[in-house]
VOLUMKE-832702 format. One record per residue (C-alpha): x, y, z. Coordinates in steps of 0.1 Angstrom, whole numbers, plus 5000, padded with zeros to 4 digits. Layout:
! residues N
SITE    c1    c2    c3
SITE     X     Y     Z
...
***
This chain:
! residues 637
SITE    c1    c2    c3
SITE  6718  1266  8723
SITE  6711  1236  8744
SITE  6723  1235  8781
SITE  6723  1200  8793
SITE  6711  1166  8773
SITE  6709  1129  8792
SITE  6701  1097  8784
SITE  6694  1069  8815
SITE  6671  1040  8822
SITE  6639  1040  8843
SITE  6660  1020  8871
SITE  6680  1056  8878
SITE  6715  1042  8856
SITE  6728  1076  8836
SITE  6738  1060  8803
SITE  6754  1090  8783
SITE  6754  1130  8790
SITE  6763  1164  8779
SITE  6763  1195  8793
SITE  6769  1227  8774
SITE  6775  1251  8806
SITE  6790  1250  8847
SITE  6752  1252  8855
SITE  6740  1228  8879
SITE  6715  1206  8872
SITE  6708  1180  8887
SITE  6678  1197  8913
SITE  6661  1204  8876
SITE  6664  1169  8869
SITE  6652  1152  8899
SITE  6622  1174  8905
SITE  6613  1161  8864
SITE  6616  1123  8881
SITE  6597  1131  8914
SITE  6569  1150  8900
SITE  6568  1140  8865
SITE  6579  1105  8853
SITE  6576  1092  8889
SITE  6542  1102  8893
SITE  6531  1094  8862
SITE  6520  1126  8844
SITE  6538  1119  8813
SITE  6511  1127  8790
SITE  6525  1165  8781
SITE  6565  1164  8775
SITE  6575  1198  8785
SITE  6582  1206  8828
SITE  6591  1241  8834
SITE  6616  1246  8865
SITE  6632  1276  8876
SITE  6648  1294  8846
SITE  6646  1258  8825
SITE  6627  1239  8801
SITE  6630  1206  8798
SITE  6615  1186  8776
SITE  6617  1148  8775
SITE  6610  1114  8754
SITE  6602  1081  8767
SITE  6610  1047  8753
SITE  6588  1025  8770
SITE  6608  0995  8749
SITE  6640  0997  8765
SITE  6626  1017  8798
SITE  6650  1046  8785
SITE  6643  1082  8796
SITE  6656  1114  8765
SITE  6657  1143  8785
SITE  6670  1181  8771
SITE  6672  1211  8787
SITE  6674  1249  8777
SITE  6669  1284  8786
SITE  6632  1291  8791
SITE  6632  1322  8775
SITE  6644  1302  8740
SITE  6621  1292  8721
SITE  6631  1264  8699
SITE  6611  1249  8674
SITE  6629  1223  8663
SITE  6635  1203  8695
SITE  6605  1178  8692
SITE  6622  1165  8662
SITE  6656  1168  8671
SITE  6648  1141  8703
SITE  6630  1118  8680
SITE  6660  1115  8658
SITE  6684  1112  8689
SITE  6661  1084  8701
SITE  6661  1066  8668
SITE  6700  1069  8663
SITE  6708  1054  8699
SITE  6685  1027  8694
SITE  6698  1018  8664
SITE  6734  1018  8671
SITE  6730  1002  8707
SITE  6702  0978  8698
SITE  6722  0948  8712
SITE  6732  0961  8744
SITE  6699  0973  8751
SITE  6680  0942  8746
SITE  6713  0923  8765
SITE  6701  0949  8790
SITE  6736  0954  8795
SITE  6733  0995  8812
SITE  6774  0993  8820
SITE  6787  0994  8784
SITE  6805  1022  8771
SITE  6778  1042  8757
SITE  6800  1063  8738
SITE  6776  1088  8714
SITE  6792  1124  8713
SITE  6797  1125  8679
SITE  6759  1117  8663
SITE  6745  1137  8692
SITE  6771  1169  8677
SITE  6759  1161  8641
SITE  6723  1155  8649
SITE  6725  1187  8669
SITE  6743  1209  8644
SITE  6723  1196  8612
SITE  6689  1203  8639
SITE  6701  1239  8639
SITE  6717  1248  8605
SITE  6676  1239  8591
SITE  6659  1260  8617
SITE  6682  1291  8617
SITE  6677  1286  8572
SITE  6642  1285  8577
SITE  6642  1312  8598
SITE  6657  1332  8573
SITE  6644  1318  8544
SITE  6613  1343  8536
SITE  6576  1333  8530
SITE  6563  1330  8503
SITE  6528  1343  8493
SITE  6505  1318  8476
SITE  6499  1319  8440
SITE  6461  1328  8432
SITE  6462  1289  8419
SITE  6470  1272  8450
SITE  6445  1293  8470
SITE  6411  1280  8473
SITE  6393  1305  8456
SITE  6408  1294  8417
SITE  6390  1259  8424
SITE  6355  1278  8426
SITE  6334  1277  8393
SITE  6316  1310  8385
SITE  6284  1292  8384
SITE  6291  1281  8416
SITE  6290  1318  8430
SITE  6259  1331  8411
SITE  6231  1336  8433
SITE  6199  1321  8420
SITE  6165  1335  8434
SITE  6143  1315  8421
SITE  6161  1280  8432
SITE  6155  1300  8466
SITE  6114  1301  8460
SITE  6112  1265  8450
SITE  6117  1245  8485
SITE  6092  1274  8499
SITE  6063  1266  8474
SITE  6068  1228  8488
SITE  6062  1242  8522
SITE  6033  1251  8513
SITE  6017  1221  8502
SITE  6028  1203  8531
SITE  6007  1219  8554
SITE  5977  1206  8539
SITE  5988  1173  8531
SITE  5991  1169  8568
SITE  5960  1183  8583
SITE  5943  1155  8558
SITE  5961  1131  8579
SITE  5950  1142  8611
SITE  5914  1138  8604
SITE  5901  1108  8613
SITE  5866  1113  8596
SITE  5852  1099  8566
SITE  5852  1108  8529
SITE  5816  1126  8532
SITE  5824  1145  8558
SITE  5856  1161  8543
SITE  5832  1170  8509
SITE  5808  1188  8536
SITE  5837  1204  8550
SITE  5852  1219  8518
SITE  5813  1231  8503
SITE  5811  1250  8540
SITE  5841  1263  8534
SITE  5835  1272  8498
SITE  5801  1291  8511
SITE  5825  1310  8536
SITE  5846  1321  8510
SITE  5818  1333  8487
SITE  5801  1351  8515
SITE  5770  1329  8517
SITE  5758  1312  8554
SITE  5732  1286  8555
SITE  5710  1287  8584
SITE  5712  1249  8594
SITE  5752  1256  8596
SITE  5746  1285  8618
SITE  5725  1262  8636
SITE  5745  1232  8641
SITE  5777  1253  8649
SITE  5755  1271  8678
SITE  5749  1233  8693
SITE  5787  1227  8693
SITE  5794  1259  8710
SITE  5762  1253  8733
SITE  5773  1211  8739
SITE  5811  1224  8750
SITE  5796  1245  8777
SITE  5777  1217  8788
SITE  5811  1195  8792
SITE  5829  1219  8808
SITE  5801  1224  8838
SITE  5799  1189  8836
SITE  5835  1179  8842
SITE  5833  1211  8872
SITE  5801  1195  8885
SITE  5816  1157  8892
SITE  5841  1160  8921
SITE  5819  1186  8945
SITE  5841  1173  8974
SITE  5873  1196  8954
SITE  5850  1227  8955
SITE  5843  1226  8996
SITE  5882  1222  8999
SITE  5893  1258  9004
SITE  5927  1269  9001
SITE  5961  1243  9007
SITE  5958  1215  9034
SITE  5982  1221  9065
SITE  6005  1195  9065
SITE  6016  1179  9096
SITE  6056  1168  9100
SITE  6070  1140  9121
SITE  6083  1148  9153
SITE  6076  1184  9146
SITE  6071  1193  9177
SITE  6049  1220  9195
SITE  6054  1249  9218
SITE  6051  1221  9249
SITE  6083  1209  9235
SITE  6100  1242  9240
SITE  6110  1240  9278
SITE  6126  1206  9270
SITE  6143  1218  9239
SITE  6157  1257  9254
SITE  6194  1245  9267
SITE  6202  1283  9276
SITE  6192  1301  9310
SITE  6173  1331  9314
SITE  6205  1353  9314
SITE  6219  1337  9286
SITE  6247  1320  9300
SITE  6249  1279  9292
SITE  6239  1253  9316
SITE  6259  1231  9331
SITE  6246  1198  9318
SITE  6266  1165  9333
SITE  6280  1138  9304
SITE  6244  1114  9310
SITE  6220  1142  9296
SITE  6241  1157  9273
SITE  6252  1121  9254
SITE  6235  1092  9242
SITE  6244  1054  9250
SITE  6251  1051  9214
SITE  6279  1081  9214
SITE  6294  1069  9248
SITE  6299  1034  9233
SITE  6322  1051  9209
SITE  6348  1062  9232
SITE  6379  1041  9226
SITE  6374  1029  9194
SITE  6396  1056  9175
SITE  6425  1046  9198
SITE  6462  1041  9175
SITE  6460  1051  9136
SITE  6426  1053  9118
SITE  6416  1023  9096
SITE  6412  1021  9058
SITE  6383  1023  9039
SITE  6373  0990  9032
SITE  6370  0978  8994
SITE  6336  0965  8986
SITE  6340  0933  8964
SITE  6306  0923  8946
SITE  6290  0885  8939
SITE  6296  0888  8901
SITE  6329  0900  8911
SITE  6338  0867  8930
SITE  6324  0845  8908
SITE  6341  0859  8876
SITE  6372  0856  8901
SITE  6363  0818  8909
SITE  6356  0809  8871
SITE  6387  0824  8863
SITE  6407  0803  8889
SITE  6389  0772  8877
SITE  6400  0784  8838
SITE  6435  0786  8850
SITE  6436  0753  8874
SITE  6424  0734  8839
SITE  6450  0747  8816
SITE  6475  0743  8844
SITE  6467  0705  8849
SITE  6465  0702  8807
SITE  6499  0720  8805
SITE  6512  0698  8835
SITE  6502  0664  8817
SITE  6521  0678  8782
SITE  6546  0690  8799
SITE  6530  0722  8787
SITE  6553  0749  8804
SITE  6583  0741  8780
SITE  6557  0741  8747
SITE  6540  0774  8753
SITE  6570  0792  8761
SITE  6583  0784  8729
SITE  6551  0783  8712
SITE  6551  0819  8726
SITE  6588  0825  8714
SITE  6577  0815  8680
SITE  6546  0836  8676
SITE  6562  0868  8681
SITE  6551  0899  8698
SITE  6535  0932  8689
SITE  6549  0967  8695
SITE  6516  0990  8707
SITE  6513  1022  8692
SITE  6485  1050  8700
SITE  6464  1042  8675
SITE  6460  1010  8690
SITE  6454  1020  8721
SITE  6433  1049  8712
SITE  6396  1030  8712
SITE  6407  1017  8742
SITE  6416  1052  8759
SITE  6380  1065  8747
SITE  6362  1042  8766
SITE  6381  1046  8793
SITE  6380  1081  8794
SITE  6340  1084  8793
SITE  6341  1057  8822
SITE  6359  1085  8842
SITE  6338  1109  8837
SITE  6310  1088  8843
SITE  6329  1076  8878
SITE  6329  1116  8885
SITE  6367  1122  8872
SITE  6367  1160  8864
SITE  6367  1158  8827
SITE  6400  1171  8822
SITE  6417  1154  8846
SITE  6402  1126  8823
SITE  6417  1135  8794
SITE  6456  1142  8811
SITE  6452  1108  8829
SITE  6446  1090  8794
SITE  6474  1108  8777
SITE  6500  1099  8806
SITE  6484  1062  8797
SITE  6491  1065  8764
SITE  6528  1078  8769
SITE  6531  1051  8793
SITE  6522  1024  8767
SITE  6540  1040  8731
SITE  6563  1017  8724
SITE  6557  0984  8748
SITE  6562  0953  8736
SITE  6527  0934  8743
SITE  6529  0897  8751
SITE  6515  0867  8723
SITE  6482  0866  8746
SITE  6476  0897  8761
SITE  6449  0923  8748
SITE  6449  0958  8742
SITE  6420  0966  8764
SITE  6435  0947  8795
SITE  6468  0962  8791
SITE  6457  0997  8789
SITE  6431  0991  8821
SITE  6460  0976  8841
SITE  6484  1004  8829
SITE  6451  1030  8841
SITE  6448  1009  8877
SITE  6485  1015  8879
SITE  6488  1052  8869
SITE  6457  1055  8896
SITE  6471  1042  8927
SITE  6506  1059  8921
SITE  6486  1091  8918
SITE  6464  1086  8950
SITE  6499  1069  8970
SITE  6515  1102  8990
SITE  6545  1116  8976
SITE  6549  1122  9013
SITE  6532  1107  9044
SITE  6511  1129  9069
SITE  6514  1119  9103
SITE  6494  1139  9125
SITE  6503  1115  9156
SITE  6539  1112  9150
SITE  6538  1154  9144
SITE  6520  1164  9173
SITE  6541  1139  9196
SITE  6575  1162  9184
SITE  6557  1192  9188
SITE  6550  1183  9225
SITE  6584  1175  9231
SITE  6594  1211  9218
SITE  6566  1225  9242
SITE  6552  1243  9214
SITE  6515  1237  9199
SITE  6508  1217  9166
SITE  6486  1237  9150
SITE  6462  1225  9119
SITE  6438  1250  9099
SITE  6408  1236  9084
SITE  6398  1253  9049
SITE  6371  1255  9025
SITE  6342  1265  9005
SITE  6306  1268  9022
SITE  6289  1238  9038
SITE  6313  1211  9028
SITE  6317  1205  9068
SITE  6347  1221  9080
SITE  6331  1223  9118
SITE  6318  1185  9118
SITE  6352  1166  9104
SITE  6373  1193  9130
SITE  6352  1179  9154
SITE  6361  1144  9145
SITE  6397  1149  9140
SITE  6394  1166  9178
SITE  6380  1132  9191
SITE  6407  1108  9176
SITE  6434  1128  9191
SITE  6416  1133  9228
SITE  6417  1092  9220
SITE  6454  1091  9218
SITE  6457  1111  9246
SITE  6463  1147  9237
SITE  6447  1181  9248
SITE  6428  1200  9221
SITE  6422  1237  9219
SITE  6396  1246  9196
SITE  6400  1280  9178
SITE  6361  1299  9163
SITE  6377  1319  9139
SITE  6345  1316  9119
SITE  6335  1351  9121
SITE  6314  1356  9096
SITE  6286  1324  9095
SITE  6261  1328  9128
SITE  6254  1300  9150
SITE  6296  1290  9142
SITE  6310  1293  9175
SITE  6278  1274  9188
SITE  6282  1247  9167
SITE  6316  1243  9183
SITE  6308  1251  9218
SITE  6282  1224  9214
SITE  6308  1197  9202
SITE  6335  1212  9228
SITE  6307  1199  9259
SITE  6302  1168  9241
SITE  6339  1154  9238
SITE  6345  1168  9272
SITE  6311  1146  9283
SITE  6330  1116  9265
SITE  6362  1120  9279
SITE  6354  1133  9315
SITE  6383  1157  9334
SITE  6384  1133  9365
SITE  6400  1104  9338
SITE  6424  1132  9328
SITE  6440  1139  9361
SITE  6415  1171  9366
SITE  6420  1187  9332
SITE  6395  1192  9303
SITE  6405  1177  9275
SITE  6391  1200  9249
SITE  6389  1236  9251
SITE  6371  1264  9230
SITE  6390  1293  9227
SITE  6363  1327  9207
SITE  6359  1359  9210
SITE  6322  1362  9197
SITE  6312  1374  9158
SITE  6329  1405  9135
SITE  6365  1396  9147
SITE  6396  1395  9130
SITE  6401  1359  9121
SITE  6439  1360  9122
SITE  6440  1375  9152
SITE  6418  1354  9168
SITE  6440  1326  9156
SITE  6469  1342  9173
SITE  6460  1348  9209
SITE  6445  1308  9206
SITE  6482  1300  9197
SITE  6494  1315  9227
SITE  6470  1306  9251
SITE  6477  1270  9238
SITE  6512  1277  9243
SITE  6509  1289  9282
SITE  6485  1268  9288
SITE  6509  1234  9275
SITE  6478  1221  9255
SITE  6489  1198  9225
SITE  6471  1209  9194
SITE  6455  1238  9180
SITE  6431  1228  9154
SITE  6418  1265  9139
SITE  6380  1262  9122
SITE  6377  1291  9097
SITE  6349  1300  9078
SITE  6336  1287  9047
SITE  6346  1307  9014
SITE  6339  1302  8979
SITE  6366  1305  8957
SITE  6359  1335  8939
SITE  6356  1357  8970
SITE  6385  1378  8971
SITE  6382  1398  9003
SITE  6375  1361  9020
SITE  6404  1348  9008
SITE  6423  1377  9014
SITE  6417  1368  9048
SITE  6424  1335  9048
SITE  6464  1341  9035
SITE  6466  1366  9063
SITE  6455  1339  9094
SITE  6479  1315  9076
SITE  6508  1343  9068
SITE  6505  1355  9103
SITE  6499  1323  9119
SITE  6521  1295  9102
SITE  6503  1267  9108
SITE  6517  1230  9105
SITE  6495  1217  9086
SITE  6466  1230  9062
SITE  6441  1210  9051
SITE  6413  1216  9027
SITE  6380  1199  9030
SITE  6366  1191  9004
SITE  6332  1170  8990
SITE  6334  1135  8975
SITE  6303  1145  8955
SITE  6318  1175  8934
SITE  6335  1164  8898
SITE  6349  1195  8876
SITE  6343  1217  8910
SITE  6370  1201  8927
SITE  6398  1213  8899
SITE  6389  1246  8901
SITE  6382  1253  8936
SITE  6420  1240  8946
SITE  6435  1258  8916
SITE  6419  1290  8930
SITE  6421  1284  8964
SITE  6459  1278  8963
SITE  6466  1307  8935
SITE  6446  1331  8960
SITE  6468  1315  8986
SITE  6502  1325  8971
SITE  6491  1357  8953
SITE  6480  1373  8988
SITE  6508  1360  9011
SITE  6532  1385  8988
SITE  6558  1357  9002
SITE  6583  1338  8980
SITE  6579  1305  8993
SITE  6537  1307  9005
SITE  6525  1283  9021
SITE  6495  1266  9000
SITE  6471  1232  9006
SITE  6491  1209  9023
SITE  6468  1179  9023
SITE  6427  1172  9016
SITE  6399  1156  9037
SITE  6373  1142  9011
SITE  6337  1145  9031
SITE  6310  1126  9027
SITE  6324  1097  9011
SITE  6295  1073  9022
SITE  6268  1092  8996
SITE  6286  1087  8965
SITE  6288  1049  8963
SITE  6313  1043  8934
SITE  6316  1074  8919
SITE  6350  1084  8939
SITE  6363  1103  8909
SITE  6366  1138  8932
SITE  6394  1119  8949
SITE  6414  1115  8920
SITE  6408  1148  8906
SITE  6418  1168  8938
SITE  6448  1146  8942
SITE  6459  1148  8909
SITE  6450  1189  8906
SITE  6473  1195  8938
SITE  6495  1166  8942
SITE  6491  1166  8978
SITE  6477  1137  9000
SITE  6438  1129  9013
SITE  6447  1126  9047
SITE  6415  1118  9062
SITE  6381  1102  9050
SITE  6345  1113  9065
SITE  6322  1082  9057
SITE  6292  1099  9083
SITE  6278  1115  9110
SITE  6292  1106  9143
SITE  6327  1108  9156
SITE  6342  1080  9147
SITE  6336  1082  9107
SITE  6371  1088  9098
SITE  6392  1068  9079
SITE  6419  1071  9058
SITE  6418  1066  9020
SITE  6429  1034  9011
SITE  6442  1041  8974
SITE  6438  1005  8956
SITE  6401  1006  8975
SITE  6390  1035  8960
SITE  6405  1028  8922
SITE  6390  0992  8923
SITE  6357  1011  8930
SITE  6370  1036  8902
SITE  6372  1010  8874
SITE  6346  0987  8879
***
């Protein structure tokens, strides 16, 4: 029944194996350690690749990995237990070796695996056999009902109403402020109502009330006579709105319609031409933001440790608390203990803007992470599961692989071909404005740019781009370029076929020996399925490099389902059997969102692919790339 079983350390040693068939295993095996038990996600212990199932058990004691495989189509019940009993029966027998840490012994286990394995099966093929038994009228719940308990008594039901009604009046008594007397006059009027009888001095004095709240209300109209000349809404007058003077300055177009030609001085400011050459080489980090309380808990806590460093010093204190620690003990944590812990820090998440169930998988990978570890004499539960969090954060946000655009486009230049990147999305997440920073850091490192408008659909789209095409052309003049523009727009107006579009700007790129393609499509929400339709054609037909989703920083259970759908819609239209899906994410306005960076965990984590860039504003050179202990020290502040 089972095809392959191994036992082997954390470090990589293989302790003890068995293998029931010829199959290969080994790429099911290493894809559980890369994307699995490397990254972290240890929280479920089933991973499904190709035909397999494989299903593991960690013992965080000994740093020992229990990993069993079988046919996917099997389904058998019984394997949970079965690797809980295989784990307890090599611990005990090899207890020695393990805490020696002695991986080279002769690990020899064939025969309790074979028993533990056949005694495993003979109980679940029984109790697959063995037929159900119906319950017994006295073990059901129904026999533990009384008879009284199931007679319906009306007039239990009347009572609580009858209380109803008294409460009514018990509370208007409250509410009136006035005095004994009146409440007597009040009751006789309403006795002479009831019998049919009306004084004249109450008909009198209830025609003055009437009459005196007239009076009020004219009087409350009567006092502000400045509100009553105001007719209709005041016209309200924005800054720097400008007027219809303003238009001759503000029209950029010619009376045919055709663009003029504007030289770099009118068209930039001396703010954006101070930019230029600052994006030279690789972008920097983000920066982390360290706060005063910060610093000084970090300076107490250096004076706390200096102190009992000089005390231990004089005592020779290093030799006494090692032993002192030797002679405490330790503690083995289990979930339970851990469990307050993971609450708290699973709200926090949330809070931080951690899609709520990436929250929950990231606490259960913490907890599988910690089941079983042997805590220290002085160390607390709520440090160790916030430093095992940090940990399982930053090996989550570090790339399983490294995108370098630089070091890319470079080879493709030496091949004489384009690098081509296509920029993705949902609607107004700025696709247009982070393409036209990525355009400007690589006209900094020296290559040619062709812009592709294959947003056909949003109007003023090819505009936008023509407008940023002038400006990084105004900041990197042709005459520094030996004559040649260093960015180009390549459209073909509105209604177009968006892969098509895509493909003649490949080629032209190609004839022309211009570097990198960088294709702006047009925004798409997730659900649209002619939209994405289109967008697995441009990248079917096309095959770019590199495709990167932009993405907001300000989105928190968005984020999950917008990259699940947009790479499902991805591989379902490309009828392919590899398709090509979201190679990597630019997180946009990252400057709004202070410490609530949870989107960048949750995208990351939902796709397992890299944030490659970082748009912290407006102007050009706002890109950055994420630094990953920056933005989890802002996570779990």
């Amino acid at each position: 029944m089972l095809d392959f079983f191994t036992i082997f350390s954390k470090g990589g040693i293989v302790l003890w194996c068995f293998q029931g068939t010829s199959q290969f295993f080994t790429p099911s095996v290493n894809a559980l350690i890369k994307s699995v038990i490397l990254q972290q996600r240890t929280g479920s212990n089933q991973f499904n690749h190709d035909q397999l199932t494989l299903k593991y058990k960690l013992d965080n004691e000994f740093e020992l990995v229990f990993v069993v495989a079988y046919q996917k189509i099997l389904q058998l019940s019984y394997i949970d237990k079965f690797l809980d009993d295989i784990q307890l029966e090599f611990r005990n027998k090899y207890k020695d070796e393990l805490l020696r840490g002695n991986m080279s012994h002769n690990y020899n286990f064939s025969d309790e695996f074979n028993l533990i394995l056949r005694v495993k099966e003979q109980e679940s093929k029984a109790k697959a056999l063995k037929p159900r038994e119906m319950r017994t009228f006295e073990k059901s719940d129904k026999s533990k009902k009384t008879v009284a308990s199931m007679i319906e008594n009306k007039k239990d039901e009347k009572k609580p109403a009858k209380g109803k009604e008294n409460k009514p009046v018990k509370a208007k008594a409250k509410v009136q402020p006035t005095p004994e007397p009146v409440v007597e006059a009040a009751t006789q009027e309403t006795e002479k109502f009831t019998n049919g009888e009306v004084d004249e001095e109450t008909l009198r004095r209830n025609r003055e009330k009437l009459f005196n709240r007239g009076k009020k209300k004219q009087a409350t109209e009567t006092k502000s006579p400045e509100s009553q000349k105001k007719k209709g809404k005041a016209k309200r007058v924005w800054d720097n709105a400008g007027t219809s003077k303003d238009m001759e300055s503000l029209n950029f177009s010619t009376e045919g319609g055709k663009e003029e030609e504007m030289n770099g001085e009118t068209l930039t400011t001396e703010a954006e031409r101070s930019q230029v050459g600052q994006l030279a080489g690789e972008l920097r980090d983000i920066e982390p933001e360290s706060s005063e309380e910060e610093e000084e808990e970090d300076e107490s806590e250096e004076e706390v440790t200096l102190a009992a460093s000089k005390s231990q010093a004089k005592s020779g204190g290093y030799s006494m608390f090692s032993m002192f620690k030797n002679l405490v003990g330790s503690k083995t944590l289990t979930k339970e203990d851990a469990k307050a812990a993971l609450e708290k820090m699973k709200d926090h998440l949330i809070g931080k803007n951690v899609a709520a169930d990436i929250a929950i998988k990231l606490c259960e990978d913490v907890a599988a992470k910690l089941e079983g570890k042997v805590l220290g004499t002085f160390e607390g539960v709520n440090s160790t599961v916030k430093n095992a969090l940090q940990e399982s954060c930053v090996q989550i946000l570090s790339p399983r692989r490294r995108v370098d655009i630089l070091r890319d486009a470079m080879d493709c230049k030496q091949k004489k071909r384009p690098y081509c990147i296509t920029f993705c999305g949902v609607n107004g997440v700025g696709k247009s404005t982070n393409l036209a920073k990525v355009c400007f850091w690589l006209v900094e490192n020296g290559f040619r740019v062709l812009i592709a408008a294959c947003d056909t659909f949003r109007a003023g789209a090819v505009e936008q781009l023509r407008t940023h095409t002038r400006k990084l052309n105004a900041l990197h003049p042709p005459e520094k370029h030996s004559g040649q523009q260093m960015v180009q727009l390549y459209e073909k107006g509105y209604g177009k076929d968006a892969a098509g579009i895509a493909m003649e700007a490949i080629n032209h790129a190609r004839d022309s020996r211009i570097d990198v393609v960088l294709i702006d499509t047009a925004g798409r929400m997730q659900d649209n399925e002619p939209l994405m339709r289109a967008l697995a054609k441009l990248i079917k037909v096309n095959q770019p490099d590199l495709v990167l989703f932009v993405g907001e920083a300000l989105v928190g259970n968005e984020a999950v389902d917008q990259l699940t759908k947009f790479n499902q819609a991805l591989a379902d239209h490309s009828n392919m059997t590899n398709p090509r899906l979201i190679d990597g994410i630019i997180l946009t306005k990252f400057d709004t969102i202070d410490d609530k960076v949870g989107a960048a965990i949750s995208m990351t984590y939902t796709t397992g692919q890299p944030i490659v860039f970082v748009g912290t504003g407006q102007t050009y050179t706002d890109l950055r790339n994420l630094n990953a202990k920056a933005v989890v020290h802002a996570l779990l502040k």
